[in-house]
N, C-alpha and C positions, 0 to 999 in steps of 0.2 A: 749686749743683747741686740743692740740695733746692727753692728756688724753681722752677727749671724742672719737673721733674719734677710738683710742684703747678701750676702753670700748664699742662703737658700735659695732667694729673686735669681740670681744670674746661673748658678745650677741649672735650676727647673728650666727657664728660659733657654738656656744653651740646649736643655735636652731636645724640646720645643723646635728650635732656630733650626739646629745642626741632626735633625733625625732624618734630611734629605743626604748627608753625606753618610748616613750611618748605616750598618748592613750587617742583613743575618744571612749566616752561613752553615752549611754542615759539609760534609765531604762530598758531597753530589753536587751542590748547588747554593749561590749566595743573589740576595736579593737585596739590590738598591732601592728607599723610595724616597721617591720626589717631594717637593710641595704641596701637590697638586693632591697625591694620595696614588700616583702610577708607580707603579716599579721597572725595574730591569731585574730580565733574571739571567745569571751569569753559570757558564755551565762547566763545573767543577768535577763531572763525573770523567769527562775526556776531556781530547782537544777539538770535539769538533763544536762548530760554531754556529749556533741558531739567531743570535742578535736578537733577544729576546726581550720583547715589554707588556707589561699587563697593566690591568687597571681593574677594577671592584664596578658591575654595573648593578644595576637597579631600574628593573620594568614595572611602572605601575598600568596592573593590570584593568581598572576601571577608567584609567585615562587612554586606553590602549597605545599607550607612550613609553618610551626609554626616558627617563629622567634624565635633567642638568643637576649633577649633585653640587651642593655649596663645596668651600675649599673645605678642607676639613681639619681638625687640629693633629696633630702627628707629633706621637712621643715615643719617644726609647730608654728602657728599662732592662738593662742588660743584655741579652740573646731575645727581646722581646719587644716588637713594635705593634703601637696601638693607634689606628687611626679612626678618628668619631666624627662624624657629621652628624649634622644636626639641623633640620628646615621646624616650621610651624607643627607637621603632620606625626612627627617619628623622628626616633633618633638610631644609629648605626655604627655601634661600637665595634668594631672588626681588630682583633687579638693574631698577630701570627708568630709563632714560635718556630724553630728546628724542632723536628721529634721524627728520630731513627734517619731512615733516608729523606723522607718529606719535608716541606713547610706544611703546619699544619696552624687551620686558622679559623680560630670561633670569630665568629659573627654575629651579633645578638640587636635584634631589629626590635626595637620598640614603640607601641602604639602611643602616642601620646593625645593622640584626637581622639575626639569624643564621636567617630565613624570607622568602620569596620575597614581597615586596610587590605586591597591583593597586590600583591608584591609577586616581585621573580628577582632576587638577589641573586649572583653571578659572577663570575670572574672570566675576563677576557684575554687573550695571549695573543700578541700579535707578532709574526716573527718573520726573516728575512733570512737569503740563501739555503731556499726550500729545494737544492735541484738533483740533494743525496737522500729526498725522504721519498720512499717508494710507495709507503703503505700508512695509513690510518687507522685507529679502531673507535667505534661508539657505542662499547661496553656489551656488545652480544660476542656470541661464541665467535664469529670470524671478524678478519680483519679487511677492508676494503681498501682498491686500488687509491693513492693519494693524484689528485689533481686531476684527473677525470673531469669529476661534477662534486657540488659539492654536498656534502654529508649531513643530513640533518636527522635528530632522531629526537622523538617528544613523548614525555610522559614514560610511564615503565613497565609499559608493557611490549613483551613479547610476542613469538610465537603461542595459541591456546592448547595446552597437554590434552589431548583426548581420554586419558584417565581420570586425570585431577581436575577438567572444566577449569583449568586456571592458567594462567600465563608464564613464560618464563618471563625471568629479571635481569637487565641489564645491569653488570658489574658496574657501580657509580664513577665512573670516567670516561673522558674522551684524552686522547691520545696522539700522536704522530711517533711514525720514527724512521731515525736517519741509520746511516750504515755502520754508528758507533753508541746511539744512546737514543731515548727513548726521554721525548717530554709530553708529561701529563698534567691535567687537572681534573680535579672531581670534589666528590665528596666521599662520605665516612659510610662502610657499609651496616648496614643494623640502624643506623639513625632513624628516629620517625619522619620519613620525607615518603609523601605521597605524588609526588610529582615533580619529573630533574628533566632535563632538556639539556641537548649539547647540540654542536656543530662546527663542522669544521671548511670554512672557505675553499673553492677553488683557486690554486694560484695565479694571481696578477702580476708582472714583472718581477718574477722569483720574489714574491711576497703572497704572504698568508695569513689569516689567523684563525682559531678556533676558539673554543667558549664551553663553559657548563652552567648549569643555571639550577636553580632549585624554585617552584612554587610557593608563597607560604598565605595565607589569611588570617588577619591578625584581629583581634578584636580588639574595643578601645581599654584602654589602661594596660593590656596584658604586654608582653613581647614573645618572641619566637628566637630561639639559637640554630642557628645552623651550620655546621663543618662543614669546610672546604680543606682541600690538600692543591697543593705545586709541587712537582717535583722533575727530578731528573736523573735516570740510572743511565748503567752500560746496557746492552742490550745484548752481549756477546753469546745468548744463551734463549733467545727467543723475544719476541717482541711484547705481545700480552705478557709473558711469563713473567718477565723482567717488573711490570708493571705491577701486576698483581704480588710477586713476589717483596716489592717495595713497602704494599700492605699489611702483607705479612709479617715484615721485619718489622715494621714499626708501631703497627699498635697489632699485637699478636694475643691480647686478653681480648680483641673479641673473638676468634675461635676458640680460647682454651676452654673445654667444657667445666662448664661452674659448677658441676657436682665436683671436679679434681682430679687428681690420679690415684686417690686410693678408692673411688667408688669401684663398687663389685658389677656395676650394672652395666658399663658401658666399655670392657677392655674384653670382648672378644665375638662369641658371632651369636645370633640370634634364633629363637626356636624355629620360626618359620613353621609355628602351628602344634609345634611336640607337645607345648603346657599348657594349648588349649583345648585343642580336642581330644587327648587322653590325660589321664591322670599321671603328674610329673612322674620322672621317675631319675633320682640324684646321681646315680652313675651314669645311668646312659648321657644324659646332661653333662655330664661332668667330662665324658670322654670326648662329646662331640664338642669341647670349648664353651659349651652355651651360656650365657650371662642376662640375658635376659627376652622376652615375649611379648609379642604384640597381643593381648587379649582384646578381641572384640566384643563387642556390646554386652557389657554387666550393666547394660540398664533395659526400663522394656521397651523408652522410647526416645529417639532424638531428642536433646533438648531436655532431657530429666533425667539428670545421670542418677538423682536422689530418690526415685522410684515414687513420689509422694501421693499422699493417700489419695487430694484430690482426683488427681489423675490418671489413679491405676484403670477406669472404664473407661477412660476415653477410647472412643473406635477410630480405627486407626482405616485407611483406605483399602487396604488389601487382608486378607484372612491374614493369620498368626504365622509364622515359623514353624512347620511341626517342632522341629529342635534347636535350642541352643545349648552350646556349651561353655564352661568354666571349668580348666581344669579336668576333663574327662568326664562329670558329672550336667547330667542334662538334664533340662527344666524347660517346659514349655508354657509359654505366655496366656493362653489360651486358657490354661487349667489351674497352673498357679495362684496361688493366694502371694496379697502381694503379704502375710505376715512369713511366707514358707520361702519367699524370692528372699527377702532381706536376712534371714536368718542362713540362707542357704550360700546368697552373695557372700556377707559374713565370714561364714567359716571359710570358703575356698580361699577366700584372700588373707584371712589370715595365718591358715594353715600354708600356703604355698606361694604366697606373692611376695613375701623378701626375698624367703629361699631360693627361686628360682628366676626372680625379676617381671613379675608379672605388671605388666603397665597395663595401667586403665585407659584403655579406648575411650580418647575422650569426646567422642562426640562431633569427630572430624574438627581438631581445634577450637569445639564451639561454635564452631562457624555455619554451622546447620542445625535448622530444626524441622520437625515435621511440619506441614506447610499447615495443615488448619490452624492446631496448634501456635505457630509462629502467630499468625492473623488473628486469633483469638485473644492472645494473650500477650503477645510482644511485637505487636504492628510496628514498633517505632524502630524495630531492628532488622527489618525485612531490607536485604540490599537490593536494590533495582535499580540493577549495569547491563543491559541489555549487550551489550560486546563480548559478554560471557553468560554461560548458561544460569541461570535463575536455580533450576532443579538439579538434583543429582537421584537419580529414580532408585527406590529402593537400594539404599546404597547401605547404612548401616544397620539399621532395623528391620530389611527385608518388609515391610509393610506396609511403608507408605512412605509419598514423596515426601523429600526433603528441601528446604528451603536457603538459598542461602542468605545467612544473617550476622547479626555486625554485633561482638562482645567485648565494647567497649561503650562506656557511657550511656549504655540504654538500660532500661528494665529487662531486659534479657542476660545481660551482665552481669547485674547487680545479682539475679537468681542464679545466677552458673558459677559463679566465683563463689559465693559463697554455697555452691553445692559442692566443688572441690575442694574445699578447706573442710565441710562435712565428710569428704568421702577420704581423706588423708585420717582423720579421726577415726570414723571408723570401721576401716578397712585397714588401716595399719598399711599405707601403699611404698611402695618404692618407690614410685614416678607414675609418671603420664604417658600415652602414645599420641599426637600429634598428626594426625592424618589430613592430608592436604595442605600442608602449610604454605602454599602459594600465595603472592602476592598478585596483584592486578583485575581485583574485581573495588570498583568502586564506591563506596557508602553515601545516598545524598539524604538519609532522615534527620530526625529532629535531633537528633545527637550532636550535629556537625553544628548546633548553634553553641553548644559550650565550649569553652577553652580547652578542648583536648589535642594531645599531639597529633601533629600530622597534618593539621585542617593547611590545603590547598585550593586551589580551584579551578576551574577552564572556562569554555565558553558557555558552559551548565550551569553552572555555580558553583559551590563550593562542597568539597567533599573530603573522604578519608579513606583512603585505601585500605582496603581487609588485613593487608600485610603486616601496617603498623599495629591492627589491634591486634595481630597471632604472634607478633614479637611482645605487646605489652601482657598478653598472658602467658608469655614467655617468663618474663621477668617477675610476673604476680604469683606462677607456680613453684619458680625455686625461691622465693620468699615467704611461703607457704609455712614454711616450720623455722622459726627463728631460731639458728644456729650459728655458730661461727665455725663450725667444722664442713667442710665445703660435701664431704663423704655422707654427710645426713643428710640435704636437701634434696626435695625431689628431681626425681632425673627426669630426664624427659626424650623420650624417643622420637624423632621427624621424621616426614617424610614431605621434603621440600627443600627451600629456596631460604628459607629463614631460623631463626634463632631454634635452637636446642644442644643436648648433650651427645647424641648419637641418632648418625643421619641413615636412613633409606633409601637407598636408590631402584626404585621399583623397574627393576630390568634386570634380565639375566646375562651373565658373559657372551653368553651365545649370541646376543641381541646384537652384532657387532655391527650392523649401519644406526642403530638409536644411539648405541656409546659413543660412533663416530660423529653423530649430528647434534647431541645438547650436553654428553655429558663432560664436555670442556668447560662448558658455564658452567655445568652444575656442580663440579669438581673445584670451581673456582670460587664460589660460594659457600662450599661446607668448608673448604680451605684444609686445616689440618687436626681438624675432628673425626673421630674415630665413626664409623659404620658396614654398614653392611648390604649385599647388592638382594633384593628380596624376589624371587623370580622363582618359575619352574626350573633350576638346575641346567643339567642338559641338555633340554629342550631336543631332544631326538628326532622327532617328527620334523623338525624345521632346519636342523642344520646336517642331517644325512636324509634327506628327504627320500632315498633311493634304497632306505634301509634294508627292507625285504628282498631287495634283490642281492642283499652280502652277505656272507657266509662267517661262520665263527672265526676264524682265521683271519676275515675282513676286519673283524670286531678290537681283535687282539693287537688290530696294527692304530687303528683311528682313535680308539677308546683310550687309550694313552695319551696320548697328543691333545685331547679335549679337556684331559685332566690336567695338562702339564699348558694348557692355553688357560684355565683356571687359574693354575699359580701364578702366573705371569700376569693375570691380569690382574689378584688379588696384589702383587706388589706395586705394579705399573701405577693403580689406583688407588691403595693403603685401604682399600676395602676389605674384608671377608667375606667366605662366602659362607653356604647354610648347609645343613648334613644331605640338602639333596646333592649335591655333589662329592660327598664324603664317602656315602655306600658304597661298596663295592671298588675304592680309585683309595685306597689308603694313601699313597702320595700327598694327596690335596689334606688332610688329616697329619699328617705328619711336618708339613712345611705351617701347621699351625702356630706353634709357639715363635715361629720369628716375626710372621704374619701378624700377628697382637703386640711384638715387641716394636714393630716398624709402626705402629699404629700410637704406639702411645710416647713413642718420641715425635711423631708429628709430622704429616705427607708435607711437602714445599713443592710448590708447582716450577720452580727454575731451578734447573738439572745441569751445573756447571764444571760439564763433562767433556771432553774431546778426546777423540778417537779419530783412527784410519781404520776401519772397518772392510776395505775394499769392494763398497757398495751393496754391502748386507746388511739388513737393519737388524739394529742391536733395540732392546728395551732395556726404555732407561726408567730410572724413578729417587727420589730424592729423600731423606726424612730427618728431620733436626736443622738443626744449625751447630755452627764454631766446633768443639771438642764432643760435642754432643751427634756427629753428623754421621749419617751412613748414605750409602751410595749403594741401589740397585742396578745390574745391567741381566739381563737375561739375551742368550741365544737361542733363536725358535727354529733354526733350521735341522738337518738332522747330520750336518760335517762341524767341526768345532773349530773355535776361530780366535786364533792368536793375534795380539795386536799392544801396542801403547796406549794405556788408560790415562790422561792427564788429567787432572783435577784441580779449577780455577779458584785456590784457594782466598785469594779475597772477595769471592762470592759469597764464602760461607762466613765468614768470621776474619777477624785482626790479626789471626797467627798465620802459622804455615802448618798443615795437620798433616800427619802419618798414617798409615791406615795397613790393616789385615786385614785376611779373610776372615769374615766369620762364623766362625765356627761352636758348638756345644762343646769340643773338648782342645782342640789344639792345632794353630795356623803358623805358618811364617810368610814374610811378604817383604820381597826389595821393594824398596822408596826409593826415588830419584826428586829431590827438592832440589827448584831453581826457579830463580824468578817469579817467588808469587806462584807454582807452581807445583804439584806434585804425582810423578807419572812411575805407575807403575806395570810392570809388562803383565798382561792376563791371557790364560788359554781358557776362553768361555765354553764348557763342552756344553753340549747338542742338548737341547731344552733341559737344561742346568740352571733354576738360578742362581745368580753369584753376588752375597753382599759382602761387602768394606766397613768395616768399623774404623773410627777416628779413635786413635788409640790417644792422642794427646797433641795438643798445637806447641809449634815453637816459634822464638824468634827467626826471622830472615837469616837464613845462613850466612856465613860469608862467600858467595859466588857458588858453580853448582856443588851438592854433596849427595852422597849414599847413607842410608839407612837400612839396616836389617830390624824390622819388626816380627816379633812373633807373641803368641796370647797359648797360656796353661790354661786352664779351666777344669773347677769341681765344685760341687755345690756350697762345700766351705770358704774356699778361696780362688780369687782369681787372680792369676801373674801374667804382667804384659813386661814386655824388655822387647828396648830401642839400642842398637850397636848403631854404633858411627861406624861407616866401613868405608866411606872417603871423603874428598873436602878439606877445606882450611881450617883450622879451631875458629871459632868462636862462641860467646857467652849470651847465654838466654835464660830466662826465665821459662819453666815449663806450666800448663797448662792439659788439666785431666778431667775429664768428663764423672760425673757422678753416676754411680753403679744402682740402680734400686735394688732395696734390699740388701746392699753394700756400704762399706767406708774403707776408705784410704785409709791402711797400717802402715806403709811404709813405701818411701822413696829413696834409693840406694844410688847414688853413683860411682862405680866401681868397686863397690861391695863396703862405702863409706853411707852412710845415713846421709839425707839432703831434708833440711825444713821445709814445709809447707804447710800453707794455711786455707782454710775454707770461707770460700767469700764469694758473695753473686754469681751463688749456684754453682761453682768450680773449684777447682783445687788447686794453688797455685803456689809453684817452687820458691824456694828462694834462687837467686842467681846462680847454675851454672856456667860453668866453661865446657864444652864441646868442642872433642878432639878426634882423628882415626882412632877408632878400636876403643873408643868412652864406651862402657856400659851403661844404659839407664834402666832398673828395675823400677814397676810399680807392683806394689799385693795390694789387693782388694780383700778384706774379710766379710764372709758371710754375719748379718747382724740377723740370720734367722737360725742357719746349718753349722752347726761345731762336731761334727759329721762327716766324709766326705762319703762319694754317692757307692764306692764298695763296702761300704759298711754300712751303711742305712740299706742295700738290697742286701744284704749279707745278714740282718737279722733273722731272726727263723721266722715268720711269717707262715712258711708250712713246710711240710715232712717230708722225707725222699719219696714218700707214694701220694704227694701233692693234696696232703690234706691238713686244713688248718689246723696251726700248730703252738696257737698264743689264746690270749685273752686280752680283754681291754680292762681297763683300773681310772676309774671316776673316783670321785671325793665323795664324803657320802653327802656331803650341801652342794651336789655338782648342779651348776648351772645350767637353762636350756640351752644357752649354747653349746655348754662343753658335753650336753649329751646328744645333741644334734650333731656334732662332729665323731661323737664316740659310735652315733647309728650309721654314718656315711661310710664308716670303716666297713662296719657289718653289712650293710649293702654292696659295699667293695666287693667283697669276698663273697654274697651271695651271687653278684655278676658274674665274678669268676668262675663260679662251678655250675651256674646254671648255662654259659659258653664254654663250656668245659677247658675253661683256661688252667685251672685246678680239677680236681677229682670232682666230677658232680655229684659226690654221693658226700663231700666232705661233711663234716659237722659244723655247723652257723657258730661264728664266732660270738662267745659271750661276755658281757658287760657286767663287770661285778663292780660294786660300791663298796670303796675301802679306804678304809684310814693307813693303810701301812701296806707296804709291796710285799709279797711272800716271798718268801728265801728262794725258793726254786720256781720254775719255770718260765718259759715267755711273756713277759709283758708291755702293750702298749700303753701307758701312762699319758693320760688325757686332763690339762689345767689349765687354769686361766693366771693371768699378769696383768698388773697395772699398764703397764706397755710394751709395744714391740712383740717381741717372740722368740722363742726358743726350742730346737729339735735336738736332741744328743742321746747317746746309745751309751748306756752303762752297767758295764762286767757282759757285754754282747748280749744279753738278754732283758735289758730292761731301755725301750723305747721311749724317749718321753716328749710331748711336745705341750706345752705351755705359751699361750698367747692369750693378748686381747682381744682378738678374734679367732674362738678357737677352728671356726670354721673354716674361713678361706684359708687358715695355716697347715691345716689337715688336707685340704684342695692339694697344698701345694707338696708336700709328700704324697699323694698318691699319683700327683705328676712323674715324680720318680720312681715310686712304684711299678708304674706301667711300663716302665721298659723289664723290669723281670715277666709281669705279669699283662702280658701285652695279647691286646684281642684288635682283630681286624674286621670291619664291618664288611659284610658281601652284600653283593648287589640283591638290592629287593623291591617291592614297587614304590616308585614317589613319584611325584608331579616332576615331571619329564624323564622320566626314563621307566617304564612300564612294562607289569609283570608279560606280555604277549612278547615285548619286546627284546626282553632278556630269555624267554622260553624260546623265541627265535632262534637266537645267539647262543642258546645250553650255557649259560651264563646264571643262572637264577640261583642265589645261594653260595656263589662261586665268586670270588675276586681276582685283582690281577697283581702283578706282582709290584715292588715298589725298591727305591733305593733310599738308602740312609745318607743322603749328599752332604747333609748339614752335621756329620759328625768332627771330622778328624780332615785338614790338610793334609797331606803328606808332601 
C-alpha cells in the first residue's frame, strides 16, 4: 500500500515538475509552457516562422494596475494543461486544450474576498521576425496596415446602424498576418462578455506584440469563466477568412441553428409581409419557397405582449393606428375590446401560425418599452447609454416612444419571460421575431448588483451590455418548451449581430455600397445560419435612377441582369431573397431549390479556390465542409470563360474530394487529383451559376491521377460513378457524404459489392485498390420516393382537356394533419385553374373519407406513419403518400408537381418595382423569359 501511494507522490509530482517540457499540439500549432505559466507557440500550420511566446495577464481595474501574478502551479493531464494561481483576493484556474484548429482555453476567476473584484484577464503574444506581416486585424470588417502605429481597439462597440440605434460588433479577435499563416487570439463568439479590448504594437527591431483582453466584475464568493482561443492557420485563401473560418471549424454548434435541420421554419425564404397583411394563402406560399413571417405587433403596446387587463387604457402618447393587421384581418386599438383582441390574436395564430411560420414580433427582443410605461413600472430596466439613442420613435406600436430597456434580471424580465412562455401556450407559436438584436448599448441599473452574466465595467462603473441579455433570451426562448427534439423548440427569427435560428439582413441586393461596407462583419457573425436579405427587391428608383428615360427594349436587356445579380448574390451570401424579386424574373424563383440546399449544408467564409481567370472577376462562395463540400463560382460578365478550377483540398477536410456539376438530373466532370489538390477545367458561361458537389473524398493518390466523375439523378435514387482514367494504382478507403432524405444502398467496384459502414455523419468504405479504368459506383435510395419523377407526373392528376381528373382518400379517423395536407392538394389545383394552368372552369378536387380505395378511378391516398415517409403509385392509378408529417411530405410532391403544372409569376406591383414603373416598360402582368441551367450537363 505504501508503494502505491509513493508511486502516486512521484507520478502527480512528475506531472507537476515536467509540465514545462510538456506540450499541446494540434496540426496547426503546439504550445510549450514554462514554469513561470508563459508559453511558446510553435507554428505547425507552415514553415514560416513567428518566434512566438505568450503569457496569461491580469489588470486590476480598481488598482488601475497590471498585476505581478504569483508562480503558479502547472499540471498536465493528457492533451490538457491546467495552470492555477492563486494570491489572498481570487483564484485563476486557466484550462487549455486542442479543439479543431485552435487552443482553446477556459479560464475561471474566482472571488474569494469578501469585496467586489474588476478584473481584465487576457492573453498576451509577443513575437519576433514581423518584416513578412503586412496587415493586422481588430475584429471589425477591415484589416489595417501592420506597423504603421499601433492598433488599439476597446470595448464592442462599433460603427451606430441608423436603423437599429445599435452598434456593430467586433468579431472577438485580434490577429496579424504573414505571407503564409495567420496568428490569432481572442475569445468565443456568443459568450456573455460585455467588454474585450485588443491591441496590437508597433514594431521595435522586428519585434512586436499584441493582446486581447476581456473585462469582468466579480462579486465576493461568486467566479466568472471566460474563453479564450490561440491559434494558427494557412492563410492561403484570405486573411480574416482564414481566421474566422478557424471558428467555424472548430466549434461549429454555435451557428448550427438549435431548432435543427428538420425544422419547417427556417430552410427557405421569408414572407416579407404576404401572412401579414393579407390572409395566408398555402399555394401561393408554397410556390414562392415561403417558410416563415415576421408578424408585427400582436400586442396593443411595447412591453405587453400579454395584452393584460390592467393596462389595456393606458394612453399612449400619440392617437391609435387606424389599422393593424394579423394575417389579413384588421383590428383597431382604439375600438377594440381587449376581450374581442385576445380571442381574435387567438384564432389568427392558431389557425395560421405553424402552418405558415408566423413569428411573434417580440417586442423588438424585449429590449423596448413604451417610455411612460417603462418609468412607471419598470424603472429599474430603463438603459441609460447616452452613446446610443435612448428612444426609437414610434417604432413598433406606431404610438408612442419607446424606451430602450434591459430583459434580464429586472422586474421587466421577470414580466416578459414569463409573458412568452404565456404567449407559446396560448398561441400555439412557432418561434419569435427578434428585432434589433444589436449588441453595444450599455445597462448601469440595479440589476448589475446581482450575479448575472456579463457584469463588466469601465471608468463608469459597472455595467452589462444589452447584447448578453438578447443572447440570454435567446437561450430562455428555445428552452421554452422542454423537448428533446430540436424540430419542436421555438425558432427564432433575427435581425442582428447575435444568437438565433434564422438571420435578417435588412438590406436589399441592390444596396451594393451597404453590402460592400458591414456586410463582411455581418456575414461573419451569422457565420453559416440560414437567412434571408429583407428589403424593397429591386429597388428601381435607385439603381436605374434614369429609368424614364429607357424604353421597353431598355428593360428587356437590364432587368435580366438584376435578376441574375440576385442570384449571385443569393449564392455569394447563402442568403435568400423575398417574392419581391420573384415577380415577373422567374429565374430568381427557379435557382431556388439549390439556393435552400446551399443554405442548409452551411455558408463557410474561406473559399479555397484558385483559378487563372485572366483578370475577370469570378464570384466565389463556399458551403459545407470535407465530403459534404460544395463550391459556388458565378460569371457576371456577358462572354464566358474557360479556365482551371483548383481546389485546396486540405482546406476542406482530411481526404482529397472529387466533384460534379450539379445538377437535378445528370453531370459528368474530369478530376485531376495532385498534391493535395483537385482541378478541374470549367467553361463558366455568361451570368450562369456553376456549382460542384463533393461526390466523395479519397486517399492521397499515388502521385498525379484522372478521374471521370458523373451523378444520375431521380426522385428514387441517386447514382454517382468515379472511373480512374489515369495515374498509378493505389488503395484507399473511400468516404461519401450523406444524402438528406437519402441512404447509401450500394457501393460497387467494378460491378463487385464494396462494405461500408455509417459513422460520424459519413459513409465510409472498406479498403480499396484503385487502378486505370477502376469503376466506383455509389446508389443512393430515396427513404421518401419508391417512385421515380415519370411516373409520379405520369399519374392522372387531369384529363387531356386539363380538368381534374382524381380524388383525394383520407381515413375516416384522419387526422388534422392528414387533412391539412389532403386541403393543400385541393388548393393546388384550385391555383391551377384560377392561373389557368389547368382548365379554369375544372371541377375542385374532392376529399372523400374511406376505409377501402375503390376498384376504379384515380386516387390520391393521404396517411399518417410512426415515422419517416412514404410516396408510391400503385396499378398507375392509386397515389399514396403516408408520413409523419403529412404535410411537409405532401409540400414535397407538389414540388414535383410543378414542373408538370408550372405557373410563372409576372411582374406586378411590390416595394421596389411599381405598378407606374412596369406601365412604363408595357411590362405589367407580363414576365420575361428564363432558362433551365440547373437541369442536365451535357
Amino acid at each position: 500500500m505504501k508503494f502505491k501511494q509513493l508511486l502516486l507522490l512521484v507520478i502527480s509530482t512528475a506531472l507537476i515538475c515536467t509540465a514545462g517540457a510538456a506540450e499541446l499540439r494540434n496540426k496547426y500549432l503546439a504550445l510549450n509552457f514554462s514554469e513561470n505559466g508563459s508559453f511558446k507557440v510553435k507554428n505547425l500550420a507552415t514553415d514560416e516562422v513567428f518566434n512566438v511566446r505568450g503569457r496569461f495577464t491580469l489588470y486590476d481595474g480598481s488598482k488601475k494596475a497590471w498585476m505581478k501574478l504569483p508562480a503558479p502551479v502547472i499540471t498536465q493531464n493528457g492533451q490538457q494543461s491546467v495552470i492555477k494561481y492563486k494570491t489572498a483576493g481570487f483564484e485563476w484556474n486557466i484550462t487549455i486544450k486542442p479543439h479543431g484548429k485552435i487552443m482553446l482555453i477556459d479560464a475561471v476567476l474566482k472571488n474569494i474576498s469578501s469585496r467586489e473584484l474588476l478584473l481584465e484577464p487576457g492573453i498576451k503574444l509577443y513575437f519576433s521576425g514581423v518584416k513578412n506581416i503586412k496587415k493586422c486585424w481588430a475584429g471589425f470588417g477591415y484589416t489595417d496596415a501592420f506597423g504603421k502605429k499601433k492598433i488599439i481597439r476597446k470595448g464592442i462597440k462599433g460603427k451606430v446602424e441608423k436603423h437599429t440605434s445599435a452598434s456593430t460588433r467586433p468579431f472577438p479577435v485580434v490577429a496579424v498576418f504573414g505571407k503564409k499563416s495567420a496568428l490569432f487570439a481572442g475569445g468565443v463568439p456568443f459568450d456573455p462578455i460585455s467588454y474585450t479590448a485588443c491591441f496590437i504594437d508597433k514594431p521595435k527591431a522586428d519585434k512586436s506584440s499584441m493582446g486581447y483582453s476581456v473585462r469582468t466584475a466579480i462579486l465576493p464568493k461568486t467566479e466568472n469563466k471566460t474563453r479564450f482561443t490561440v491559434g494558427i492557420v494557412r492563410n492561403n485563401f484570405g486573411n480574416k477568412e482564414a481566421v474566422v473560418q478557424a471558428y467555424y471549424d472548430s466549434l461549429p454548434q454555435l451557428w448550427a441553428p438549435v431548432v435543427g435541420q428538420d425544422s419547417p421554419y427556417i430552410w427557405g425564404a421569408h414572407a416579407m409581409y404576404l401572412s401579414w397583411w393579407w390572409k395566408p394563402e398555402a399555394e401561393l406560399l408554397r410556390r414562392l419557397y415561403v417558410v416563415n413571417e415576421w408578424t408585427y405587433c400582436p400586442y396593443k403596446r411595447s412591453g405587453d405582449i400579454a395584452a393584460r387587463k390592467e393596462l389595456w387604457n393606458y394612453r399612449p402618447k400619440n392617437r391609435y393606428k387606424k389599422k393593424y393587421s394579423i394575417s389579413g384581418t384588421n383590428f383597431n386599438f382604439k375600438n377594440i375590446t381587449r376581450k374581442e383582441y385576445i380571442a381574435l390574436r387567438r384564432k389568427q395564430f392558431r389557425e395560421y401560425g405553424k402552418e405558415f411560420g408566423l413569428m411573434f414580433f417580440n417586442s423588438v427582443s424585449g429590449s423596448w418599452c413604451e417610455v411612460n410605461l417603462a418609468r412607471e413600472k419598470y424603472p429599474d430596466a430603463i438603459v441609460h447609454d447616452k452613446s446610443v439613442p435612448l428612444y426609437l420613435k414610434q417604432w413598433s406600436t406606431h404610438h408612442d416612444h419607446e424606451v430602450r430597456t434591459f430583459q434580464m434580471g429586472t422586474s421587466f424580465a421577470k414580466v416578459f419571460r414569463q409573458d412568452m412562455v404565456d404567449m407559446v401556450k396560448d398561441l400555439d407559436l412557432p418561434g419569435f421575431a427578434f428585432d434589433c438584436s444589436y449588441s453595444g448599448a450599455y445597462y448601469r441599473g440595479p440589476a448589475v448588483k446581482k450575479n448575472l452574466p456579463g457584469r463588466a465595467w469601465d471608468d463608469k462603473g459597472v455595467f452589462i451590455d444589452q447584447g448578453v441579455a438578447i443572447n440570454n433570451l435567446a437561450d430562455f426562448t428555445h428552452n421554452i418548451i422542454k423537448t428533446k427534439n430540436p424540430a419542436e423548440k421555438m425558432a427564432i427569427f433575427a435581425n442582428g449581430y447575435l444568437k438565433a435560428d434564422y438571420m435578417m439582413v435588412e438590406a436589399s441586393y441592390m444596396e451594393i455600397g451597404k453590402f460592400k461596407q458591414w456586410m463582411p462583419l455581418l456575414r461573419y457573425h451569422i457565420g453559416p445560419r440560414p437567412g434571408a436579405v429583407h428589403k424593397h427587391g429591386y429597388n428601381l428608383r435607385n439603381v436605374i435612377t434614369t429609368w424614364r428615360e429607357k424604353t421597353p427594349a431598355d428593360f428587356k436587356k437590364f432587368m435580366p441582369k438584376l435578376a441574375d445579380y440576385t442570384i449571385f448574390s443569393q449564392f455569394k451570401y447563402g442568403l435568400t431573397a423575398t417574392y419581391l424579386s420573384m415577380y415577373g424574373t422567374p429565374q430568381v424563383l427557379y435557382v431556388m431549390p439549390e439556393v435552400i440546399e446551399m443554405m442548409r449544408a452551411g455558408w463557410q467564409v474561406e473559399v479555397p479556390v484558385s483559378f487563372d481567370s485572366k483578370g475577370s472577376t469570378v464570384i466565389q462562395a463556399r458551403y459545407g465542409k470535407a465530403e459534404n463540400s460544395y463550391i459556388f463560382l458565378g460569371n457576371p460578365y456577358n462572354y464566358d470563360i474557360t479556365m482551371d478550377v483548383a481546389v485546396g483540398n486540405k482546406f476542406l477536410g482530411d481526404k482529397d474530394y472529387l466533384f460534379v456539376r450539379k445538377m437535378r438530373r445528370s453531370a459528368t466532370m474530369d478530376n485531376i487529383v495532385d498534391n493535395n489538390e483537385t482541378t478541374m477545367n470549367v467553361k463558366l458561361k455568361s451570368r450562369v451559376p456553376f456549382l460542384y458537389e463533393a461526390v466523395c473524398g479519397i486517399d492521397q493518390p499515388n502521385g498525379k491521377s484522372a478521374f471521370s466523375v458523373s451523378s444520375l439523378k431521380d426522385l428514387d435514387q441517386q447514382v454517382y460513378a468515379v472511373k480512374m482514367t489515369g495515374g498509378k494504382p493505389f488503395n484507399t478507403t473511400v468516404v461519401l457524404r450523406k444524402i438528406r432524405n437519402f441512404v447509401l444502398a450500394q457501393v460497387k467496384l467494378n460491378g463487385k459489392a464494396v462494405k461500408f459502414s455509417d459513422a460520424k455523419g459519413a459513409y465510409r468504405t472498406a479498403m480499396v485498390n484503385l487502378k486505370s479504368n477502376s469503376d466506383l459506383k455509389f446508389v443512393y435510395k430515396s427513404t421518401i420516393f419508391k417512385l421515380n419523377e415519370k411516373n409520379l407526373l405520369g399519374f392522372g392528376f387531369v384529363d387531356k382537356n386539363k380538368n381534374v381528373a382524381f380524388k383525394i382518400a383520407v381515413s375516416v379517423n384522419a387526422t388534422k394533419q392528414e387533412l391539412q395536407a389532403a386541403d393543400n392538394i385541393v388548393k393546388y389545383f384550385k391555383f391551377c385553374a384560377q392561373k389557368k394552368v389547368i382548365n379554369s372552369k375544372s371541377p375542385v378536387v374532392k376529399i372523400s373519407k374511406l376505409n377501402r380505395i375503390p376498384a376504379t378511378g384515380n386516387w390520391l391516398v393521404i396517411g399518417s406513419r410512426d415515422h419517416g415517409a412514404s410516396v408510391l403509385l400503385t396499378n398507375g392509378r392509386i397515389l399514396e403518400i403516408k408520413s409523419a408529417d403529412p404535410e411537409q411530405t405532401v409540400k414535397l410532391v407538389q414540388y414535383v408537381m410543378d414542373k408538370k403544372f408550372e405557373y410563372i409569376f409576372p411582374f406586378k406591383n411590390v416595394m421596389g418595382l411599381y405598378t407606374k414603373q412596369l406601365q412604363h416598360f408595357k411590362m405589367l402582368g407580363k414576365y420575361l423569359p428564363y432558362s433551365k441551367y440547373f437541369e442536365t450537363d451535357k
